[in-house]
mmCIF file of the C-alpha atoms, coordinates in Angstrom:
data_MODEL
# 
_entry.id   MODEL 
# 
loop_
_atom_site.group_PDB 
_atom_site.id 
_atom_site.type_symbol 
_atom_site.label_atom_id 
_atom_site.label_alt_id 
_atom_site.label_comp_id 
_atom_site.label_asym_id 
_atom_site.label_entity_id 
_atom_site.label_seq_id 
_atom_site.pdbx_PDB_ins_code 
_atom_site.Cartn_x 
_atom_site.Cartn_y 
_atom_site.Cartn_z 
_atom_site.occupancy 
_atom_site.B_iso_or_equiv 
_atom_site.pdbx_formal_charge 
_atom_site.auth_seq_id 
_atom_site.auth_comp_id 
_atom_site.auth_asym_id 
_atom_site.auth_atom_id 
_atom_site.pdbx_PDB_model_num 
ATOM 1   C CA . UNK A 1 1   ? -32.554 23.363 29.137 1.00 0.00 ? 1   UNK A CA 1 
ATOM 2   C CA . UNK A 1 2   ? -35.888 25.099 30.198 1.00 0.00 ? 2   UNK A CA 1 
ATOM 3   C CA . UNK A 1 3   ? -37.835 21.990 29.752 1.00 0.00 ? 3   UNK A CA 1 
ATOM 4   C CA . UNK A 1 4   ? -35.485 20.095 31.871 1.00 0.00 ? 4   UNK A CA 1 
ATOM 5   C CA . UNK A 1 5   ? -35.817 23.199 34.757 1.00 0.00 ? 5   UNK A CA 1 
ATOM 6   C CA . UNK A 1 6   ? -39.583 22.699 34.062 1.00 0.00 ? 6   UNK A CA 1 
ATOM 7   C CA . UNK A 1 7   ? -39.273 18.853 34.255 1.00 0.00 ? 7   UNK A CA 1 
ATOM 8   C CA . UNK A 1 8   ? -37.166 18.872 37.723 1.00 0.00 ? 8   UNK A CA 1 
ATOM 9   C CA . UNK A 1 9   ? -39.613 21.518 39.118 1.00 0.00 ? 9   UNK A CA 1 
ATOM 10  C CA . UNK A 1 10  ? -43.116 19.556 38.315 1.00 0.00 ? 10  UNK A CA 1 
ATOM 11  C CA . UNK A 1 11  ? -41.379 16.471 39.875 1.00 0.00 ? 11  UNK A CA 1 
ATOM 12  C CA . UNK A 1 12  ? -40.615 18.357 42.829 1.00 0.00 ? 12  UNK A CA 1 
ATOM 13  C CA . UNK A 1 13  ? -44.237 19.415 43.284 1.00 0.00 ? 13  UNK A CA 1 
ATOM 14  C CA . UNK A 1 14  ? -45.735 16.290 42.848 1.00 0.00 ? 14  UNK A CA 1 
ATOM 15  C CA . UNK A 1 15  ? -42.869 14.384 45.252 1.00 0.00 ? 15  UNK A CA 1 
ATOM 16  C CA . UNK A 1 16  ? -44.021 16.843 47.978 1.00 0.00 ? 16  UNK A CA 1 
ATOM 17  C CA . UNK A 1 17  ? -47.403 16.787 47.926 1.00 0.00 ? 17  UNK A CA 1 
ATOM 18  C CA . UNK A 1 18  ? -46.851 12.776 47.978 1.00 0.00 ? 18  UNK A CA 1 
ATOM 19  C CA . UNK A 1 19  ? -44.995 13.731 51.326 1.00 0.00 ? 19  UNK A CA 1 
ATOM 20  C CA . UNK A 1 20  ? -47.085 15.976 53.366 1.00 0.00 ? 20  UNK A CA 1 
ATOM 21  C CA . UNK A 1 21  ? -49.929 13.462 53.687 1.00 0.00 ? 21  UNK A CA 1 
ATOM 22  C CA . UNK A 1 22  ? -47.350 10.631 54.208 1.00 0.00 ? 22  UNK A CA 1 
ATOM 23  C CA . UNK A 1 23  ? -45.929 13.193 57.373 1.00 0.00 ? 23  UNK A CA 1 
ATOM 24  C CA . UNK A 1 24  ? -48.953 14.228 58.749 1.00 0.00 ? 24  UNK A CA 1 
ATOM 25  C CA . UNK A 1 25  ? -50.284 10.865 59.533 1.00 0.00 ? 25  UNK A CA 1 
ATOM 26  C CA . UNK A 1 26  ? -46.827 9.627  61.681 1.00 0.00 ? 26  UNK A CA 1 
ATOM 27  C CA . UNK A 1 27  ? -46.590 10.187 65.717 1.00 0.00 ? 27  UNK A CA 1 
ATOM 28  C CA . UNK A 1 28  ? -43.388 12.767 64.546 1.00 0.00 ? 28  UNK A CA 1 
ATOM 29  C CA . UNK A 1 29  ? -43.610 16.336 65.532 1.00 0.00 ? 29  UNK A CA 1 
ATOM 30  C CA . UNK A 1 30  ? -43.105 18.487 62.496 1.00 0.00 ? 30  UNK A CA 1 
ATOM 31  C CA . UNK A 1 31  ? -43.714 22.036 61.175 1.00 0.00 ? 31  UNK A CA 1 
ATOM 32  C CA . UNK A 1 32  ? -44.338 22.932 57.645 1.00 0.00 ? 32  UNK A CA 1 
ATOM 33  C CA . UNK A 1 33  ? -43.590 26.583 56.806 1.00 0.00 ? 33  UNK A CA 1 
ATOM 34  C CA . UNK A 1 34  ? -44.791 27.525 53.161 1.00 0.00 ? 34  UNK A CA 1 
ATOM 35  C CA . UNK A 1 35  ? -43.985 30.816 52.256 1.00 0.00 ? 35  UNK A CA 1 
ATOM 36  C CA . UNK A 1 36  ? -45.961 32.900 49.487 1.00 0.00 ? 36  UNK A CA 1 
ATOM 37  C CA . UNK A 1 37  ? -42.740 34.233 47.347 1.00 0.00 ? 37  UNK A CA 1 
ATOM 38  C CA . UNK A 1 38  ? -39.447 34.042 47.647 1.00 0.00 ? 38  UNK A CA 1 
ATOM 39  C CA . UNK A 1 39  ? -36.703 36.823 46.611 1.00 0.00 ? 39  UNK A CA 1 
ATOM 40  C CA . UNK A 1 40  ? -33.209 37.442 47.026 1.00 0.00 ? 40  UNK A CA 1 
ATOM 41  C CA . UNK A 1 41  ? -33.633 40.280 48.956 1.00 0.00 ? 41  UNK A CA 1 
ATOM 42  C CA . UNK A 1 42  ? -32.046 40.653 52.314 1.00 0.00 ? 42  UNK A CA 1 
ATOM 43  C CA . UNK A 1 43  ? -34.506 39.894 55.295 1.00 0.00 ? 43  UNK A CA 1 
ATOM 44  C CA . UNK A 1 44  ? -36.497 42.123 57.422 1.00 0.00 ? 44  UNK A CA 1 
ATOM 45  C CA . UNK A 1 45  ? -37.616 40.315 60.003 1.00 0.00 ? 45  UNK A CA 1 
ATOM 46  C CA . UNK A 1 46  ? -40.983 40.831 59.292 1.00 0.00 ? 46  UNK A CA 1 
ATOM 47  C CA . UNK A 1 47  ? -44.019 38.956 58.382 1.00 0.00 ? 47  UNK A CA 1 
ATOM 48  C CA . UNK A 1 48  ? -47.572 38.046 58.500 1.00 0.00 ? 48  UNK A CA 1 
ATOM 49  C CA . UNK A 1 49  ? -48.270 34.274 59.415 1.00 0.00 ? 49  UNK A CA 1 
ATOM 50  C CA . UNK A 1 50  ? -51.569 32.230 59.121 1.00 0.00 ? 50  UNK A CA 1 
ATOM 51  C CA . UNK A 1 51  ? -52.143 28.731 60.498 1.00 0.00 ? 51  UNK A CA 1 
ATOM 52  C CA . UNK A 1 52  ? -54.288 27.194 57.497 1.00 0.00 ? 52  UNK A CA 1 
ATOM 53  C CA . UNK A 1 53  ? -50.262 27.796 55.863 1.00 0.00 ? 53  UNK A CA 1 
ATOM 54  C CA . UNK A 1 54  ? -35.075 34.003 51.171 1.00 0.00 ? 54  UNK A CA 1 
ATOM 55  C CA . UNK A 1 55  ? -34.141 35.247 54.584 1.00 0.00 ? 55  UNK A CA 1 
ATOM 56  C CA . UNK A 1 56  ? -37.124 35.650 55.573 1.00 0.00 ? 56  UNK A CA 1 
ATOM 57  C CA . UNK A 1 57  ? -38.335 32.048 55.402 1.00 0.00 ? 57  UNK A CA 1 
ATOM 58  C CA . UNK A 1 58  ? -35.020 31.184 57.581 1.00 0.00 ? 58  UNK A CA 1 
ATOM 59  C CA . UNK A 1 59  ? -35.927 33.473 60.217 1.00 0.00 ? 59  UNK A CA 1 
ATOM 60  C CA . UNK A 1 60  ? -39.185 32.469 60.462 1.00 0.00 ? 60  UNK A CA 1 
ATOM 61  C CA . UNK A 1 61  ? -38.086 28.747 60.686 1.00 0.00 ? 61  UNK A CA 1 
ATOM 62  C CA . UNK A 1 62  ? -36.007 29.385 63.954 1.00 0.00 ? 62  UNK A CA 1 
ATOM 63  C CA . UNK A 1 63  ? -38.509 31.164 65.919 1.00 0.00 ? 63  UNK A CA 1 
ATOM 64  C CA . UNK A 1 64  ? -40.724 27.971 65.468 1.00 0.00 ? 64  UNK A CA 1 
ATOM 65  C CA . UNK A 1 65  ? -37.990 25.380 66.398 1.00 0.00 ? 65  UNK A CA 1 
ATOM 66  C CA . UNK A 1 66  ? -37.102 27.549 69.587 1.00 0.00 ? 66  UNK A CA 1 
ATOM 67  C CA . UNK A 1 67  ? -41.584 27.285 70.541 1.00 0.00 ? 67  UNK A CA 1 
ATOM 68  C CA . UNK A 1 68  ? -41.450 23.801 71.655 1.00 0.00 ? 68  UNK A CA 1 
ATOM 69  C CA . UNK A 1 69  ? -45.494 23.647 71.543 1.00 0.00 ? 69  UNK A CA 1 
ATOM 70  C CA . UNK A 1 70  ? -45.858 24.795 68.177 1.00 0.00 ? 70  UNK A CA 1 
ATOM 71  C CA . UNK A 1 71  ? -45.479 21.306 66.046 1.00 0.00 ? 71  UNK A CA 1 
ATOM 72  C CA . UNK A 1 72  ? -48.220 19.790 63.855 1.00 0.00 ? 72  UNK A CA 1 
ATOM 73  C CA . UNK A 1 73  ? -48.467 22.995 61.987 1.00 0.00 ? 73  UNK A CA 1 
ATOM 74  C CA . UNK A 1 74  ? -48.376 24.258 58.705 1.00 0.00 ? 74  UNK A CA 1 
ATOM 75  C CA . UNK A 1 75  ? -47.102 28.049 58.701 1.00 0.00 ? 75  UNK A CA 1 
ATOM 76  C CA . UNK A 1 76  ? -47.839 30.130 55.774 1.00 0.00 ? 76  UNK A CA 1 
ATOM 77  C CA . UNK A 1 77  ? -46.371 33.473 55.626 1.00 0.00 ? 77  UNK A CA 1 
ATOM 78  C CA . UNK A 1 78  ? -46.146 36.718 53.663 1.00 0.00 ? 78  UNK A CA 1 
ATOM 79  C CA . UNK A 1 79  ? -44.141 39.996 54.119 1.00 0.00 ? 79  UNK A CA 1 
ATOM 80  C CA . UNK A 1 80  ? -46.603 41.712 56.988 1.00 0.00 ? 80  UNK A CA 1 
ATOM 81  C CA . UNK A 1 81  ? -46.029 44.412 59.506 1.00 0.00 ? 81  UNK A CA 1 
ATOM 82  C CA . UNK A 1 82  ? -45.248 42.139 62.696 1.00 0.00 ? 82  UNK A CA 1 
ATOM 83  C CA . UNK A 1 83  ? -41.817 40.993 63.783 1.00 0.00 ? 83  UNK A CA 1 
ATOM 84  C CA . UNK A 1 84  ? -41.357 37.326 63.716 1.00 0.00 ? 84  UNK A CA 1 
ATOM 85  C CA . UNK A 1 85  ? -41.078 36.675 66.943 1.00 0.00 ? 85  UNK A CA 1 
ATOM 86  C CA . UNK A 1 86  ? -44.208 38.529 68.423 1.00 0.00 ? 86  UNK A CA 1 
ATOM 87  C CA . UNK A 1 87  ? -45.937 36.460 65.581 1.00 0.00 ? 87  UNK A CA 1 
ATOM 88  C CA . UNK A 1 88  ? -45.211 33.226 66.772 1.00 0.00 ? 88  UNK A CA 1 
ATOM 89  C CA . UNK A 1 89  ? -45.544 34.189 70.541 1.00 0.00 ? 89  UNK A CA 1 
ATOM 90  C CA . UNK A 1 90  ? -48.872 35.405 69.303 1.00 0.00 ? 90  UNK A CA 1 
ATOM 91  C CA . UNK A 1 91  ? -49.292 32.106 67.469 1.00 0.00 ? 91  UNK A CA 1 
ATOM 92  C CA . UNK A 1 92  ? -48.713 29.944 70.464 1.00 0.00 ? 92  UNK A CA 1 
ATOM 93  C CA . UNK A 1 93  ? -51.018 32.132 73.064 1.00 0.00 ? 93  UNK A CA 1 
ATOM 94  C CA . UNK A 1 94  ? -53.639 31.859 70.801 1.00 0.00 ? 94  UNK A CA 1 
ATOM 95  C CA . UNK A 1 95  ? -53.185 27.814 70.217 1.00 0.00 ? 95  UNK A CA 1 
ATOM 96  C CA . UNK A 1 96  ? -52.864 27.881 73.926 1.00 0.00 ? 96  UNK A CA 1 
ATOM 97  C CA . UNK A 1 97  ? -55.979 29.304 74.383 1.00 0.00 ? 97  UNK A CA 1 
ATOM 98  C CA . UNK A 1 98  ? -57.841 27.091 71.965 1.00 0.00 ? 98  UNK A CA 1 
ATOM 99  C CA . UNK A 1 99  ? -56.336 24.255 73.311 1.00 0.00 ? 99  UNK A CA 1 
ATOM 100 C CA . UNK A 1 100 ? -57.736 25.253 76.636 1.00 0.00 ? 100 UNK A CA 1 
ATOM 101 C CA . UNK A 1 101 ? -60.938 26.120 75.267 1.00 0.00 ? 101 UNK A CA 1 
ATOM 102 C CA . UNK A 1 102 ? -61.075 22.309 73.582 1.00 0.00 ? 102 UNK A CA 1 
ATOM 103 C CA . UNK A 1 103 ? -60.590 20.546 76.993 1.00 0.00 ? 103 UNK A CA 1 
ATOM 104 C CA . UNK A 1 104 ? -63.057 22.784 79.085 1.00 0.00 ? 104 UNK A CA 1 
ATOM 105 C CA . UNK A 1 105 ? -65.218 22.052 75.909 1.00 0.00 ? 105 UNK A CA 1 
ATOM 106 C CA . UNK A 1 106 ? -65.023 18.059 76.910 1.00 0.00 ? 106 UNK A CA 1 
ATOM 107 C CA . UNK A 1 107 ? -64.657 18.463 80.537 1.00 0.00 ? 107 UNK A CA 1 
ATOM 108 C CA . UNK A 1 108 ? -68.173 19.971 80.853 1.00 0.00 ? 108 UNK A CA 1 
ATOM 109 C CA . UNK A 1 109 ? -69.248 16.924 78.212 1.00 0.00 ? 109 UNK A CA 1 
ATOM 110 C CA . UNK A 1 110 ? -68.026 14.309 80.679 1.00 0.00 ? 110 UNK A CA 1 
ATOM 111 C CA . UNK A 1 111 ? -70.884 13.303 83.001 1.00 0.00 ? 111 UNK A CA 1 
# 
């Protein structure tokens, strides 16, 4: 039965990584939220997010969904010291800003 557990879980892999290129390139908005470990342990509402990236995971996907300009995105996250929400308010100030930064960037290239 363990090979068959094995078996399902390689296929899984491979039938997602098929998927995230096959996502990325449509005009849909999407998030990805990958987190580093999962555990049966009730949530805390805590985390630590990064933008190259159990209960937890399902708190962190509402907070996300609810942040209209966060989409395009993969979210990874780990058990951190920040509550969920201030990390993705911090999240979308700081894509904001870049964002901001990106278009002053080609406003002063424009002739």
């Amino acid at each position: 039965m363990a090979s068959v557990a094995k078996w399902r879980h390689n296929h899984y892999m491979v039938e997602k990584q098929k998927a995230k290129p096959q996502l990325v390139l449509t005009d849909l908005d999407w998030l990805i939220v990958r987190p580093s470990a999962l555990t049966n342990e009730s949530g805390l509402g805590l985390a630590k997010i990064f933008t190259e990236i159990a209960c937890v995971v399902a708190t962190t996907v509402v907070e996300p969904l609810q942040t209209p300009t966060l989409n395009r995105l993969i979210l990874e996250l780990t058990s951190g010291g920040m509550a969920i929400s201030e990390g993705i308010s911090a999240l979308a100030i700081d894509l904001a800003a870049a964002a901001e930064k990106l278009i002053a960037q080609e406003f002063e290239k424009t002739p």
